[in-house]
N, C-alpha and C positions, 0 to 999 in steps of 0.2 A: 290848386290841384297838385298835389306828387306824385310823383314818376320814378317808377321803380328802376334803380341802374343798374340791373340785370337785364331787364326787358330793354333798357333804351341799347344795352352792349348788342342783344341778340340782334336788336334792329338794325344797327350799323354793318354787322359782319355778312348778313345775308340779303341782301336787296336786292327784288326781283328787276330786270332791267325793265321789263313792260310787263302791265297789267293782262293776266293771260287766264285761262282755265289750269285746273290744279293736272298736270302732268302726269300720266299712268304711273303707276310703279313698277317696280324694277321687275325682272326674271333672272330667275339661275336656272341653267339652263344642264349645268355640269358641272360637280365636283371633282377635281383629277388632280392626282390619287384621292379613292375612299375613303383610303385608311391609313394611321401613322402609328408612328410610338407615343407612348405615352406619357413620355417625356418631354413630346413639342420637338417643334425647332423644321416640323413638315412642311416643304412647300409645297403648297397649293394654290390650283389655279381654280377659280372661281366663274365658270364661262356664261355668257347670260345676254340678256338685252336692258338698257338701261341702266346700266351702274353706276354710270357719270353723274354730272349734274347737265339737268337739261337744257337745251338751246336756250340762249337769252339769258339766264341765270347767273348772277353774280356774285363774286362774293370779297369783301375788302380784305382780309384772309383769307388764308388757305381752308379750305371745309372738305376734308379728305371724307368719304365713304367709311363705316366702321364696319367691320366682321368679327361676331363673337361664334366662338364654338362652345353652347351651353352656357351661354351668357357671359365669359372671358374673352373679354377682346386679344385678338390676333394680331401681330404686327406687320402691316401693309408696306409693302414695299413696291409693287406700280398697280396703277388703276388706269385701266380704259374704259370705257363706253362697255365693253361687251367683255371685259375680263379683269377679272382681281387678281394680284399675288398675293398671297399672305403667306406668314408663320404660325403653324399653329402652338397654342398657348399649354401647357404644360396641363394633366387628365388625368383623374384613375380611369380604367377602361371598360369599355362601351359605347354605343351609339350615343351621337347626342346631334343635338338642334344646329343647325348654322342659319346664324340671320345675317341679313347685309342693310345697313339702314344709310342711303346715299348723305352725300353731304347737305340734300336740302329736306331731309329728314322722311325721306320715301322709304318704305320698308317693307322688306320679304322674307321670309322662313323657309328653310327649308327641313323637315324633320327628318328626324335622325338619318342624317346624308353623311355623318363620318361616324367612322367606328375606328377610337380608340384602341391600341393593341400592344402588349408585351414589345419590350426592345428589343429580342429575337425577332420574334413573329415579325415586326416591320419590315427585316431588311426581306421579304418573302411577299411576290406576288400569288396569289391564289390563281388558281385554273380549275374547272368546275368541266368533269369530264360526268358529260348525264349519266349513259349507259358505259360503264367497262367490266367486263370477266374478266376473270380468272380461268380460261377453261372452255368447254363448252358443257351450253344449260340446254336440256331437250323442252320441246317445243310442241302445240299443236301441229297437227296432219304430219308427224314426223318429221318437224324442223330440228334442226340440230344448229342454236344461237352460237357465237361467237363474237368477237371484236378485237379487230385490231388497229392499233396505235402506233404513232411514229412518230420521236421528236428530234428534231435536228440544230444545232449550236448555230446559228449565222455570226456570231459576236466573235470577236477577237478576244474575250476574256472566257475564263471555263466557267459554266453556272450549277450551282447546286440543286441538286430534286428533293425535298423533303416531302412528307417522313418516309426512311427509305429503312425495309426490315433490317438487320442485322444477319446475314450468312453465316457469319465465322464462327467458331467454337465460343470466342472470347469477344463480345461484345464492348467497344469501347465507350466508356463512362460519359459519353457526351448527347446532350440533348439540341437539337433532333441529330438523329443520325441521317446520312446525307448520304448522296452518289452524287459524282464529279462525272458533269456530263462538258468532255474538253470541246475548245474551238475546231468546228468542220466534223462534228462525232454525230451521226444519227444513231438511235437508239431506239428497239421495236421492244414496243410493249414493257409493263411494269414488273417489277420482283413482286411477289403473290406475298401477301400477308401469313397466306396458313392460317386462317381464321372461319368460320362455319356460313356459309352464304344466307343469306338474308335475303327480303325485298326490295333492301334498298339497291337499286344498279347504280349507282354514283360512289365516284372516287374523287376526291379532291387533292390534285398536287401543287405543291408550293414551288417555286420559280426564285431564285435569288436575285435580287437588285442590285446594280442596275445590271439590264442585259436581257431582262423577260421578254422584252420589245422586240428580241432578233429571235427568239425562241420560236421556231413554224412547227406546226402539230398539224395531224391527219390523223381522226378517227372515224372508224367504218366499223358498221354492224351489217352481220352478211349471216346466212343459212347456208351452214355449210353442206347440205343435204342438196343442199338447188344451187350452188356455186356455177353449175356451167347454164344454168337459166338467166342466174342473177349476181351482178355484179358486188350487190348489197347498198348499204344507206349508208351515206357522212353525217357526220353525228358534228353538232358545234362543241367547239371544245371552249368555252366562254371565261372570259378575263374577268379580275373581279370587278371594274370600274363597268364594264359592258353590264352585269347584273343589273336587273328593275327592279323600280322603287315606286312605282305605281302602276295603275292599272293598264293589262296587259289585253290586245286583243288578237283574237284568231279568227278569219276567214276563213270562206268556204268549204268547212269539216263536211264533208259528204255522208248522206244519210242513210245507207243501205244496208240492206242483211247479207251483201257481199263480204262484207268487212266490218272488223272491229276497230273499233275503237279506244284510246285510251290517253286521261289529259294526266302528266306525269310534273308534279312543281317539284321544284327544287330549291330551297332556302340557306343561303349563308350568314343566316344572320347568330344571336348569343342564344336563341333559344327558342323554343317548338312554335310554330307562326300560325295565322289563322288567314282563311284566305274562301272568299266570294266569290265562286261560281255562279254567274247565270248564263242563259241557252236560250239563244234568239234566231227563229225563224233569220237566216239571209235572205233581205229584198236590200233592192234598189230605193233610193227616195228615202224621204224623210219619215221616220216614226217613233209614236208614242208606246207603242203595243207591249206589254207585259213581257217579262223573258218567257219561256215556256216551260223552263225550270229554275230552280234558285237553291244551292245549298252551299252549306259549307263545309270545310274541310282543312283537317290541321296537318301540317308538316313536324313530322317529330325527329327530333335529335337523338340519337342514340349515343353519341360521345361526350366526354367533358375536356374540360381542360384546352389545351393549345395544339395546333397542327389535327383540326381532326381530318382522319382521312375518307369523310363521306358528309355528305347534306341532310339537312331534313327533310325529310321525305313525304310525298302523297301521291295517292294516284285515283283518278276517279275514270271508271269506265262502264257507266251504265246508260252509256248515251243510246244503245239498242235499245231499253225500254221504252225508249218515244215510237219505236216500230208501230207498239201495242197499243198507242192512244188511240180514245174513238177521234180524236183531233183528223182536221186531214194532214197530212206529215208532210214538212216543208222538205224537198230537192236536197236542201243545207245546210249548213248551221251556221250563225256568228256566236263564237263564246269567248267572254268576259271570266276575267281572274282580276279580282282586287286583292292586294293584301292589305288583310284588318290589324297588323299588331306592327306598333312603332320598332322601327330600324329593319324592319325587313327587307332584305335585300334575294332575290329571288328569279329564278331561270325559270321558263316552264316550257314544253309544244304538245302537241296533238299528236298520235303516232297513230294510221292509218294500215291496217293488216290485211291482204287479202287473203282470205281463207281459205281458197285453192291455190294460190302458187306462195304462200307466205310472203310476196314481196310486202314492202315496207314503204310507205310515204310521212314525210311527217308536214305537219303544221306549226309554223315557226312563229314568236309572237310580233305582231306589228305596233 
């Protein structure tokens, strides 16, 4: 009989200590940071369950964990149980795959969990501000919209805002053009583009590295018509690692002809996204039961190119026609958002209108 000395090596290096059942595989649990240069050299931390080798498991060498991003392996520098360092391995840019396959050859994927980016655009965290004016937008029953925003420096170093318009007669020849927000500086609301308003309410500002992390924001959307009614609504102003990447759920949307309703996604991803709606009766307990609706709906990009300053957008708000079914109409809603297109990365909530005092609630996703 022959024996292959490849298989008798493989034998030798990995030997289980005791005879066991085959071990779950791994979870990633977190990418942080999403996104790098395209050049590599990003460290990343890889957070998760299982990423070691399992209890009992031996190995006469070393059998580190491998991570590729898009099938290029990364260069590991510590490994624990519940967290990877790596570098990431040089990209043209876009989303791509990160797999982790441990050293007793357990493996997990995660799809398009990093996105590739321009060597400017890295040093720049993203900030995903839902709803911001310019202004005020008039309103059902005489609301008169508005919002306002407030960011303040906690850092000891000064952080740049991109993209920040140009004021001056003579605009300087550099890309992005920037505002120097110094240490201990708050700073209310943004410089207006001068551009023609749209449906889309989202702004997206960039944040320069490092220093994003002392960066504290406060946005409110308030009716300035009922200010001394109403205080108005905080609005999340979402990081780009905080953005989701799978399906997203919303509780107890209330189901009545007091109020409107309206589920508003937001997408940072390279290009117009697709995303799965359905609408489930809220009960208690376990169920199989159909959603009560099911559509879809796409997020579209209106920008190209790098620093754009807005999301793809959608907004779906015909949750009042369940009013009208002969069905008998559930108290509430539970509604589901999947996103159908790889690398999507995506914010969404539920805004809640009442249609006599215009206050505002929203539904945030769990």
């Amino acid at each position: 009989m022959k024996f292959s000395l490849s298989v008798f090596l493989v034998s030798l290096l990995t030997i289980p200590a005791l005879a066991q059942t085959d071990p779950p595989p791994p979870v990633i649990a977190a990418i942080t940071p999403s996104s790098g240069s395209v050049s590599g050299v990003t460290r990343v931390v890889i957070a998760g369950e299982r990423l070691g080798l399992p209890q009992g498991f031996a190995c006469i060498l070393p059998c580190p964990a491998k991570v590729t991003f898009d099938g290029v392996l990364a260069e590991l520098n510590e490994e624990k149980d519940t967290a990877l360092l790596v570098l990431t391995p040089p990209h043209t840019a876009g989303a791509v795959d990160v797999t982790v396959t441990t050293g007793d050859n357990r493996r997990v994927t995660a799809k398009s969990a990093f996105t590739y980016v321009s060597e400017i655009e890295a040093q720049y965290e993203r900030l995903l501000l839902p709803v911001y004016l310019d202004g005020e937008v008039p309103g059902p029953g005489g609301a008169r919209w508005a919002t306002l925003l407030w960011l303040r420096n906690n850092s000891g170093e000064p952080l740049s805002l991109a993209p920040w318009p140009c004021i001056a007669e003579a605009c300087p020849a550099v890309f992005p053009l920037t505002r120097t927000l110094l240490p201990g500086e708050s700073l209310q609301n943004l410089a207006p583009f001068f551009r023609p308003p749209t449906a889309n309410p989202s702004r997206v500002l960039y944040v320069s590295k490092p220093g994003a992390d002392r960066l504290s924001r406060h946005l409110r959307l308030f009716n300035i018509a009922g200010d001394a009614l109403d205080a108005g609504t905080e609005l999340p102003v979402v990081r780009d690692n905080d953005l989701l990447t799978s399906t997203a759920q919303f509780h107890e949307v209330p189901l009545n002809d007091r109020f409107r309703m309206m589920l508003r996604i937001y997408d940072l991803g390279r290009s117009d996204s697709r995303f799965r709606v359905r609408i489930y009766e809220q009960a208690a307990g376990t169920s199989t039961a159909p959603p009560i609706r099911e559509v879809e709906i796409i997020t579209t990009l209106d920008e190209t190119g790098e620093f754009k300053t807005k999301a793809a957008y959608a907004a779906y708000s015909d949750f009042n026609s369940l009013l009208e079914s002969p069905l008998p109409r559930p108290p509430s809603l539970r509604v589901e958002v999947e996103p159908l297109t790889q690398g999507s990365r995506f914010w969404a909530f539920v805004s809640i209108t009442n249609n006599a005092t215009q206050r505002v609630t929203l539904v945030t996703p769990q």
